[in-house]
Every structure is written in structure tokens, then in C-alpha cells.
N, C-alpha and C positions, 0 to 999 in steps of 0.2 A: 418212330423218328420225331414225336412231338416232342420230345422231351428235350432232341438237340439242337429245336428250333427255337424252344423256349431258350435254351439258354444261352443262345446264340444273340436273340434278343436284348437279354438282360447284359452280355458284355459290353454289346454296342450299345446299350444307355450308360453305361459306367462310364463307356470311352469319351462320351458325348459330354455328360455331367462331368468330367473329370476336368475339362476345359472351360466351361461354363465359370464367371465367375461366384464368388464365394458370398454369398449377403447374412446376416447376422438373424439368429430365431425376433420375431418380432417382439419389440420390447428389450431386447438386448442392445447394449450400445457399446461401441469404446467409447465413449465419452462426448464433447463438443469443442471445438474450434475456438477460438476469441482472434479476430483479426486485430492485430498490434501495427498494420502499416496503412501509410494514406488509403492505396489502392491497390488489391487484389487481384491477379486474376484467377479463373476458373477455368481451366483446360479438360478437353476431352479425356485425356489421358494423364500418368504419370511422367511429364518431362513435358521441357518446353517448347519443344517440336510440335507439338498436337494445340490443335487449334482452340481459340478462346469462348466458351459459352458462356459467361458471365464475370461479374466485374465486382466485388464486395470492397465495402469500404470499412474505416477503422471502428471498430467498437461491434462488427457484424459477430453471429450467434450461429454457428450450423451444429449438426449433430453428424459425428463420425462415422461412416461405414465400417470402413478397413484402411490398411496404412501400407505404404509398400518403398523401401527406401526412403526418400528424403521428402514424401509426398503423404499426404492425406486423402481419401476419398471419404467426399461428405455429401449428405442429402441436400439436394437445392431446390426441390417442391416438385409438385407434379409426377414424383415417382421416379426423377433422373436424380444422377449424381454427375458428379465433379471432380476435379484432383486441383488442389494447391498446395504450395510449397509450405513443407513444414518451417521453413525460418521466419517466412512470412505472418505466422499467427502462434499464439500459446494454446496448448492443450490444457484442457479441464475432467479430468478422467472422473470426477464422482458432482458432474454439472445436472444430474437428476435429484440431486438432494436439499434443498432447505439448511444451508451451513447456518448452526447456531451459535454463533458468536459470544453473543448477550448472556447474560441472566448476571446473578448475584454471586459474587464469591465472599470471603470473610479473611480480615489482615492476622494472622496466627504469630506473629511476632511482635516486642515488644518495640518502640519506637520507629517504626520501619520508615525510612526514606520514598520519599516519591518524589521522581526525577522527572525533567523535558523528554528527556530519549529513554532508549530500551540501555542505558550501560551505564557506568559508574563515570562516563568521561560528559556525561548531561547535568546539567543545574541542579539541585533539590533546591524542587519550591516547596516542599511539607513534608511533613512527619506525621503517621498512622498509629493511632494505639491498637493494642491486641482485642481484636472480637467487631471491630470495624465493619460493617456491611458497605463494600465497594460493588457498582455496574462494571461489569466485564464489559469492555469495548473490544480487545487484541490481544491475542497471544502466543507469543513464541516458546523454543524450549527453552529461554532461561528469564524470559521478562512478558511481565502481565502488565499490558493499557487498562487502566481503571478511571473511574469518575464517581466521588463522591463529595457532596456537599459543597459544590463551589469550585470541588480543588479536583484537576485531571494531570495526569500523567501516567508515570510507569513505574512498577515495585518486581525487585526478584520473585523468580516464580517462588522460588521455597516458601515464602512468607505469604502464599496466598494460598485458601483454601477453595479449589474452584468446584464449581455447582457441576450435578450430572444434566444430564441431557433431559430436556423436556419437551415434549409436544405442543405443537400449537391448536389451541381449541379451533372450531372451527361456528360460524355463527348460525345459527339455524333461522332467524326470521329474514322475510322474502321483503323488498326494495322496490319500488321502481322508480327511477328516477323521473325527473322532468322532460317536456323538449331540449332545456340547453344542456351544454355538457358542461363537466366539470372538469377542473383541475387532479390529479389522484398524486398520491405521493406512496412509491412501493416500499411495505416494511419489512421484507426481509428480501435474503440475498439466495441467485438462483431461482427465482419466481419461474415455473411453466408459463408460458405463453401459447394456446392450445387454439386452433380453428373453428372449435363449437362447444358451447359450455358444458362440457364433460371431460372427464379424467380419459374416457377410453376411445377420443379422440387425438388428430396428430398432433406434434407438437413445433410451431412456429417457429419457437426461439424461445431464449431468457430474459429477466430482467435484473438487474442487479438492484441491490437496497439503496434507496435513496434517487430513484430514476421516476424520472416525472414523467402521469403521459397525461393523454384527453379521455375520460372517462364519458364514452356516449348513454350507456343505460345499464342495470342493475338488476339481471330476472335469476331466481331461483340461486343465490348464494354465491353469481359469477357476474365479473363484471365486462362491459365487452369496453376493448379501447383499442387505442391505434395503435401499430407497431409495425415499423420500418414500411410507413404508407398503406398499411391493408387493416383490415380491421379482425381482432383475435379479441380470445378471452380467458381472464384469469380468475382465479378465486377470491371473490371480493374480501374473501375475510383480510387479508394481504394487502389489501388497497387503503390508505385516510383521502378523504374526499375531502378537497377543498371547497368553495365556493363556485356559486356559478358563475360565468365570466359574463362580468355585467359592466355597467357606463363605467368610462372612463373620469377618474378622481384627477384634478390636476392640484397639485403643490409649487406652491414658490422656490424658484430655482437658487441653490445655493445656501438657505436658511436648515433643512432637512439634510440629515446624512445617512446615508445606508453603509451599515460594516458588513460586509461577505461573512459567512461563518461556513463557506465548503471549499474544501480545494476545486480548481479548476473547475469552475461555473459557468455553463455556455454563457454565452451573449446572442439574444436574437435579433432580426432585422426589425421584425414585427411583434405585437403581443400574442403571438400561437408558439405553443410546441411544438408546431410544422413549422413556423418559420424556418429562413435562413441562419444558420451561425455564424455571424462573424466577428467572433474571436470569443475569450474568457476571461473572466477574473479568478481571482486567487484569494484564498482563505486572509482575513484580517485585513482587508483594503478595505478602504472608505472611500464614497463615493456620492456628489450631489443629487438626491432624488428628483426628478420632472415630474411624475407623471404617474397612476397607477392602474391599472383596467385588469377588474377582477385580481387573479392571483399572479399577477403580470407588473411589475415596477420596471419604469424604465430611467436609465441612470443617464448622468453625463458622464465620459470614460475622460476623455483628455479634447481640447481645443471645441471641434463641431461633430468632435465622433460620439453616439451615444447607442444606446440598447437595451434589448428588453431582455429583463432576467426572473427566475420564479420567483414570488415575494417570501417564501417563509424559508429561503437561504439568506434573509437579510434582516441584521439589527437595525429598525427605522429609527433615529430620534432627532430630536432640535437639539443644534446646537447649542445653546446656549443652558436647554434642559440638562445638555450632559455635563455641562463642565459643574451647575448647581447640582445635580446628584453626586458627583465625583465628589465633590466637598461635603456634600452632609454626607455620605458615607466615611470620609476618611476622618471627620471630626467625630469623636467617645469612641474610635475602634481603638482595636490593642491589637499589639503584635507581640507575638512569641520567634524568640530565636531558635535555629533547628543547628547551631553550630557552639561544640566546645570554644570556647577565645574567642566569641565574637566581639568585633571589636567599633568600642564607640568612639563618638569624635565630636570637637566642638563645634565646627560647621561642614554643612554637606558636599566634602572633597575629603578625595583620597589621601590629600599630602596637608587634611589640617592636624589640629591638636587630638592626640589619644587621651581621654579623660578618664577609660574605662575599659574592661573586660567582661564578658560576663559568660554565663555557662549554657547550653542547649537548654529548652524548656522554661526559661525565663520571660517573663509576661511583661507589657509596659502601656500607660495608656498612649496614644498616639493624638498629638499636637495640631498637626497639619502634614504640608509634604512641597519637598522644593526636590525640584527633576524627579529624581528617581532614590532621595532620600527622606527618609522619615522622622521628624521631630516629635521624642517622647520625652512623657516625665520620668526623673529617675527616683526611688526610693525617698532621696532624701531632698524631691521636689525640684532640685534642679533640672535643664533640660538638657539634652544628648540629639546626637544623631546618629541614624543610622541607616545602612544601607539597605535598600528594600528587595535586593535581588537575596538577601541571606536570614530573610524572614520570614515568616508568615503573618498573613492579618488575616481577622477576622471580619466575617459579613458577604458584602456583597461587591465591596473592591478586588478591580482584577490583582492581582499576584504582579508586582512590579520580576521584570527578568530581562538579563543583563545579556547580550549575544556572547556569545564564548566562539571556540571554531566555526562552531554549524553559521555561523554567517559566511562564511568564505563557501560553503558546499552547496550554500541556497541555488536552486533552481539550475545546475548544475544538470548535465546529461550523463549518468553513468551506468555502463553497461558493466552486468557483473555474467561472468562466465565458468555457471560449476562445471567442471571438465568430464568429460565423460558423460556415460547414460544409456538407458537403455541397455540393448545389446553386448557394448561394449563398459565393463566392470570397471577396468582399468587396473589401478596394482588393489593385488588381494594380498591384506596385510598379513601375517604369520599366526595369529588368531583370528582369523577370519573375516576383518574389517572390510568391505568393499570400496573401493577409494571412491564410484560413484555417486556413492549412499552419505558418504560424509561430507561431498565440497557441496549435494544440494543444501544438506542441512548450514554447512559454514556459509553459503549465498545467502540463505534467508535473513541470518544474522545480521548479517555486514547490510543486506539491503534493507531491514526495522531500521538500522542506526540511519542510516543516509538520509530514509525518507523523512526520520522524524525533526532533520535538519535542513529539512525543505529541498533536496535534491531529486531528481526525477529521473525514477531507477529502473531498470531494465534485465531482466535476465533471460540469456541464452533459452534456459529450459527452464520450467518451473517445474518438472514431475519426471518422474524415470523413462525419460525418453531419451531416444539416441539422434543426436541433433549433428550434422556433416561438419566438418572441419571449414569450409568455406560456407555455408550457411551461419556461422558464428560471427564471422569477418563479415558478411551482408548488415548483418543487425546494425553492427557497430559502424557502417557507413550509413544505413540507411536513417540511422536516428541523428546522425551527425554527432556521436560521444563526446563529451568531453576527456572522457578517460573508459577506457575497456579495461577491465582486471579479470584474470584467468587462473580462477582456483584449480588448484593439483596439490596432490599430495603424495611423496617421491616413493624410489624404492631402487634398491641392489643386493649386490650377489652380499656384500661384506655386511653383516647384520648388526656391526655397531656404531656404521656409521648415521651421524645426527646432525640435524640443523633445518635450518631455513634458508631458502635461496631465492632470491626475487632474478627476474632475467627482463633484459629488452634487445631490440632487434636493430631497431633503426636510433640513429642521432637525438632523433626531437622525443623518442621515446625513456632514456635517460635519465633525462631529470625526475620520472615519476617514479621510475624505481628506485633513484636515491633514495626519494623521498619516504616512500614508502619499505625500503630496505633500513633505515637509520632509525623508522618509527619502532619497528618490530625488535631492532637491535636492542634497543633504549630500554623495551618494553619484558619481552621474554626472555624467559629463563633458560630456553634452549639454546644450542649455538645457532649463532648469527653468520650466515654464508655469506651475505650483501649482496650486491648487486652484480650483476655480469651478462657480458653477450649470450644470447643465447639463440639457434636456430627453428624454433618452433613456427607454425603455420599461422595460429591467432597472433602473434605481433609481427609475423614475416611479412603476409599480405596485406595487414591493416593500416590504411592509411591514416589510424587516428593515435593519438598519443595511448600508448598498452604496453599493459606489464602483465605476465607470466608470473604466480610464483607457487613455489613447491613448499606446503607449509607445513615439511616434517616426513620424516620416515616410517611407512607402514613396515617395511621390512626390520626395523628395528624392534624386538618384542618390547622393549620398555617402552619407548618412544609412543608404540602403538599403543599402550594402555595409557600415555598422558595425552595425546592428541583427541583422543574420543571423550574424553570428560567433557561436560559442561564448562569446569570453569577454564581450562587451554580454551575452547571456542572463545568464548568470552573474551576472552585477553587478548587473542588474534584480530579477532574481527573489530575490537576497539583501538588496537595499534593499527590497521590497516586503514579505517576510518580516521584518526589524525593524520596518519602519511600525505592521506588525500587532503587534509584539512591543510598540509601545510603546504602542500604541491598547489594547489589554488590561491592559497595567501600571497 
């Protein structure tokens, strides 16, 4: 009978484990969390019945257990977990890895443009000859951020030839720092943040690139620093150490100007990266210097408001230094034209005398400069003007550029909504197309253009996850949108029929999909359905201005092979982008 008692045993562990929940091989993750809202909570359970064990705030880091419904179960330390609502933060499914962005690519085309934005509807401030070595900074599937020589923007991907993947060396001589700490600035993105300087220890959190922390000391090739108030450590290969934070330097108020050069740059109370935050600047703002201690300036913001900001997010100069560099640079430069018919004029306005045309690639030497026109000699020693948003110079003068739409979308809240995910496919086109798989990829697009027009963009899901129908409508209250768009892409029994259909729900919601049903019309080659009521749940419930639109038929077989192309994304997501441009004008 031992045998029936073994196995008797072994059922009632199965039945016992069967209930037991489910935890992941160590080392395995689904991924980690990014909190996207002020304030978080952390429930015992999945749903909001069960009581609150912790409270996360925006920009927080956890690492995923398991997922169940519309809920996350994440590690919160000490061996407990947690459940928070998945609306409330984005997933990061491959948050274990070192995203390499960077390195070198090469321009493979001849004259190639390079634009403000990721699309044909952004400025060309230059033109790329063939064999060109640009820095990768960004990239999407039809447009490369690059930087070289002075000049930064964006060139079709075809025309880039982009670098393979490379490892990061790692440094083998041993550090010890001082008593003081330092300032660290992290160089890349994804940094472990680990509880004891080893790899086969836990892991804290992340650090994204470009995040400043207090670097306390330096043993064995780790550096230990603060993170979110406790103290962890990273591989110092990863870390540029700034200075030690020492006496305070004071400058003459008013005479000194600091320019931002990061979007959305804290502001602190005091000179620590514990400080308080209260508030941020933004990329290209200038601001009176006070004051500087260690890697710490502190600004005048407006009237008696002022704060401390890192120092090497900030261009320092005198006044007066800049406006005499501004002029000896723009005195013996030359500018080249990057337009067939550019066109010259006797003084710097749009409605003076035309004295001239001339062709792309045409050099001149440069005079001076009034606004934002440039006075050159012409061939035949006379002088011209011309406009500097439609040229290039040479040197170390910034690239004069003219606002186009992307001023009306500036700082702008716009929630983009790829429909579907996860679990749920949505229409499977007639070849196979998943309608999921195509509104993340058209999100991405539509959200490079938005942001590189200074709007502050949001999406639903960022990765194949299945995000609730009222969890969609949360986001777009909680961020206060400006505008919600709801990518889909249709489908019927009748397989020839085609178009585009933009829909809204309520009254105030109307105007955007004119707006953006007339851009599409204007724009694509496809039929134009326009605008119409429609009863869906993302602009039934949403109490923000939101459009719905269905951008073409997967049940159509031809339909389906022009939607999936590069260049339809392309063309949609840049009509969709002035819709909004003009809905805001």
C-alpha cells in the first residue's frame, strides 16, 4: 500500500501547487513598468477593491512579475509584490537590455535632404553628399535623426546606411573616489541599478541616458549612487563624472545667459539632486545666470522665481560675447542654396524686388545679416538677399529656421491611440496583415512627427499589449489632452470596398475630424470617406476633443498591400500631423 500513499501524496501537492500562484525562473522577467501618472497606487490584489500597499510616483521603475487582466503584478522590494493598473504606466518588455541607439551610419545617396522633423512636411535645413559619416541619434521605419558637423536633423532611412550593433567595452582600472561626491551623468539608456556591486545581484531599477545622479564612491569598476533615496550601484563604465560639488561661484545677475539644450529640465529648490522639484525648463530657453555651486547653476525663471538646474544641460555666455561671436562668424561665411529657384531679392522682405533665381548647390560669400535674411555678393559683385531659413552656411552659425505648422502643435498634449493589442488582433487582413501590429507601427510615426514639433505625446500602448477600452479614455483625461486620435484600420464582408473614414461622437469633437478628414482628403490617393458620427467607446466616453479614424481596408486585398508600405504610412501620418496643425491654428 506504499505506493498508494505515495501517490496519494503527490496528487495533494499538485492540488495544493495548482493554486499556489505562478512566479517567473529567476532571472526571467516580462519586462518592467514605467509610471506615466503623478501618483500610483500599489494594491494588494488585481482590482481596486483590495487595499493600498504603496504609492509610486511619475518616472518610477519596477520589474514585472505576471500580468492578469488590466493589471500588472510587479516587485516592490523585500520579496513582496504589488498589482497596478496597466493604464496607469507603459510597459518596457526588453528593459534588461542597453538600447543602442548611437553609433555611425554613412549618407548612400546623392544630395540627400535633411529636415527639422521625421517627414517631407518639416524644413530642409541641409543637404548630405554621398559617403557622408553621420551620428545616429533616432530612428524610425522610414526616417533617421542624425548629427553631423554642426548640422542635426532627419534624412529617409533608404539614404542611410546604418552601423551593426556594438558592445560596450567595459574599463578595467580600479577608482576610488574622494570623501565628496560627485555629480555622474548616465551614458547610455536602460542602465541596471543593482543593490551590491555585482551583476548576480538584485536589481533596483533603471536609469535612462542622460539622468543625473550623486555619485558617492568608485570600488572595483561600480559606482555606488543614490536612487529614488536609497543607495545602489551601477557600472561605472556607464557613469562621466563631473566635479566635486564645491564653494559656491556667484556671477552678476543679468549680464550672463544660460540656453537649456534638454527638453524638460528639472528645476530644483536647492543645489542637490535630492532637492525639491519645482518646475522645468525646456530645450532652447534662455535664462539670467545667479549663481553656480559645483555642477549646479542656478537661474532666474521669471519675476522672484528662480532654481537650480545641472550645469552641463546649459550653454553659459555673456551677452554681449554672443552677439560679437554671432558677427564674426557670420562675417567671410558662405551660404549654399539647397533649392531649385531660390529666389533673391533687393532687400530682406518677402514682397521686395526679385533681382534673381539661382539653382540648389550654388555658394555666395555672406555680407552680414538683418532678421533672419542674409546679405551676399553676387557673381557680378553686386549684393542680394536672401532668406536664411532656405540655405545653408557654413561654420559655426546656428542654421537661421522659419516656424512652419509645428508652431501651432508646440507643447500641445496629444494622446495617440493604436487600437487594439495584445490578446486582441483586431481585423486580420486577407494576407495576413494583423490590424494590431500596424496602428503600433502608424502610432510611432504620427508620434517622431508631433514631437519633433515640440508637442508632448502620449500613447495608449507602446508594445503588443492589450490595454481596456476605458483604460484608453483614463489616459486621455488624466493627461488633460489636447486632442486623443484613435488609430484603426477597417474591414467588411464586401472586399472592394475602400477609403478612409475619420468619425467623432460628441459636438466639440467635430471640428478635429473635419480637420483632420479634409487633411487626408487633400492629401491621399485613396477614397476619402470624411468625417461622420460614429458610436465608439474612445470618443463616446472621452470627455476630451477625439477622433477615431479607420485608415483603410484590410479586407480589401489591394488596399491591403498599399496600406503596409512604408511610403502610405508616410503620407498618412503626415496628413494626419497637419489636420492637427490646422485644428490648432
Amino acid at each position: 500500500m506504499k505506493w498508494k500513499s505515495g501517490l496519494t501524496a503527490l496528487i495533494l501537492l499538485l492540488m495544493v501547487t495548482a493554486f499556489l500562484p505562478v512566479h517567473h525562473v529567476l532571472g526571467e522577467s516580462e519586462g518592467e513598468i514605467i509610471v506615466t501618472s503623478k501618483v500610483v497606487n500599489v494594491r494588494e490584489g488585481a482590482g481596486l477593491n483590495y487595499p493600498i500597499v504603496k504609492r509610486l510616483t511619475k518616472g518610477d521603475k519596477y520589474e514585472i512579475v505576471s500580468e492578469k487582466d488590466d493589471w500588472y503584478e510587479i516587485r516592490i522590494g523585500n520579496g513582496k509584490t504589488g498589482w497596478v493598473a496597466n493604464w496607469l504606466v507603459d510597459k518596457n518588455t526588453e528593459y534588461d537590455q542597453v538600447e543602442q541607439k548611437s553609433g555611425q551610419g554613412t549618407i548612400t545617396g546623392n544630395s540627400v535632404r535633411v529636415r527639422m522633423g521625421p517627414g517631407t512636411t518639416f524644413q530642409t535645413v541641409s543637404t548630405l553628399t554621398k559617403g557622408t559619416l553621420v551620428d545616429i541619434l533616432e530612428k524610425n521605419e522610414n526616417w533617421v535623426q542624425i548629427k553631423t558637423d554642426g548640422i542635426e536633423g532627419w534624412v529617409a532611412a533608404a539614404y542611410v546606411q546604418l552601423p551593426t550593433a556594438t558592445e560596450h567595452t567595459v574599463k578595467q582600472d580600479t577608482q576610488e573616489t574622494s570623501g565628496n561626491s560627485k555629480i555622474g551623468r548616465v551614458m547610455v539608456d536602460r542602465l541596471n541599478v543593482r543593490s551590491e556591486p555585482s551583476t548576480s545581484s538584485a536589481s533596483l531599477g533603471k536609469l535612462n541616458k542622460d539622468a543625473s545622479v550623486t555619485v558617492y564612491q568608485i570600488h572595483n569598476d561600480w559606482a555606488q549612487i543614490d536612487f529614488q533615496g536609497q543607495k545602489g550601484w551601477v557600472s561605472e563604465s556607464y557613469i562621466e563624472l563631473g566635479k566635486d560639488q564645491g564653494d559656491t561661484k556667484k556671477i552678476t545677475k543679468g549680464i550672463t545667459m544660460a540656453k537649456i539644450t534638454a527638453t524638460g529640465l528639472n528645476v530644483r529648490k536647492q543645489a542637490s539632486l535630492n532637492s525639491e522639484v519645482i518646475g522645468s525648463v525646456n530645450k532652447d530657453e534662455t535664462y539670467p545666470v545667479l549663481q553656480q555651486k559645483g555642477q549646479m547653476t542656478q537661474l532666474q525663471l521669471s519675476g522672484t522665481k528662480k532654481g537650480w538646474v545641472v550645469s552641463w544641460y546649459l550653454e553659459i555666455e555673456n551677452e554681449a560675447q554672443t552677439a560679437k561671436k554671432k558677427n564674426q562668424h557670420i562675417k567671410g561665411s558662405k551660404v549654399t542654396t539647397i533649392h531649385d529657384g531660390t529666389i533673391l531679392r533687393s532687400k530682406p522682405d518677402t514682397g521686395s524686388e526679385i533681382i534673381g533665381q539661382v539653382n540648389a548647390g550654388e555658394t555666395f560669400p555672406v555680407l552680414g545679416m538683418e532678421g533672419d535674411w542674409y546679405s551676399i555678393t553676387l557673381k557680378n559683385g553686386k549684393t542680394a538677399y536672401v532668406a536664411g531659413w532656405i540655405v545653408n552656411i557654413e561654420g559655426d552659425t546656428e542654421q537661421v529656421k522659419r516656424a512652419g505648422v509645428e508652431k501651432y502643435l508646440e507643447d500641445k498634449v496629444i494622446i495617440i491611440d493604436p487600437g487594439h493589442g495584445g490578446r486582441d488582433s483586431g481585423t486580420i487582413g486577407v494576407g495576413g496583415t494583423l490590424e494590431k501590429n500596424l496602428t503600433i507601427q502608424t502610432a510611432e510615426l504620427l508620434r517622431d512627427k508631433l514631437q519633433a514639433a515640440g508637442a508632448k505625446v502620449i500613447l495608449t500602448r507602446s508594445s503588443n499589449t492589450y490595454v481596456a477600452l476605458p483604460s484608453r479614455v483614463s489616459i486621455s483625461h488624466i493627461h488633460n489632452a489636447d486632442a486623443f486620435i484613435s488609430l484603426h484600420y477597417d474591414s467588411t464582408i464586401d472586399e472592394i470596398t475602400s477609403g478612409i473614414t475619420t468619425y467623432y461622437y460628441h459636438g466639440y469633437q467635430q471640428a478635429l475630424a473635419s480637420s483632420i478628414a479634409n487633411s487626408l482628403g487633400s492629401t491621399m490617393q485613396v477614397p476619402n470617406r470624411g468625417y461622420r458620427y460614429g458610436d465608439y467607446h474612445v470618443i463616446r466616453e472621452n470627455k476630451r476633443v477625439a477622433t477615431l479614424i479607420e485608415l483603410g481596408y484590410l479586407s480589401n486585398p489591394v488596399d491591403e498591400l498599399t496600406i503596409t508600405t512604408n511610403e502610405y504610412q508616410e503620407t498618412v501620418t503626415s496628413a494626419i500631423y497637419n489636420g492637427l496643425a490646422r485644428y490648432f491654428k
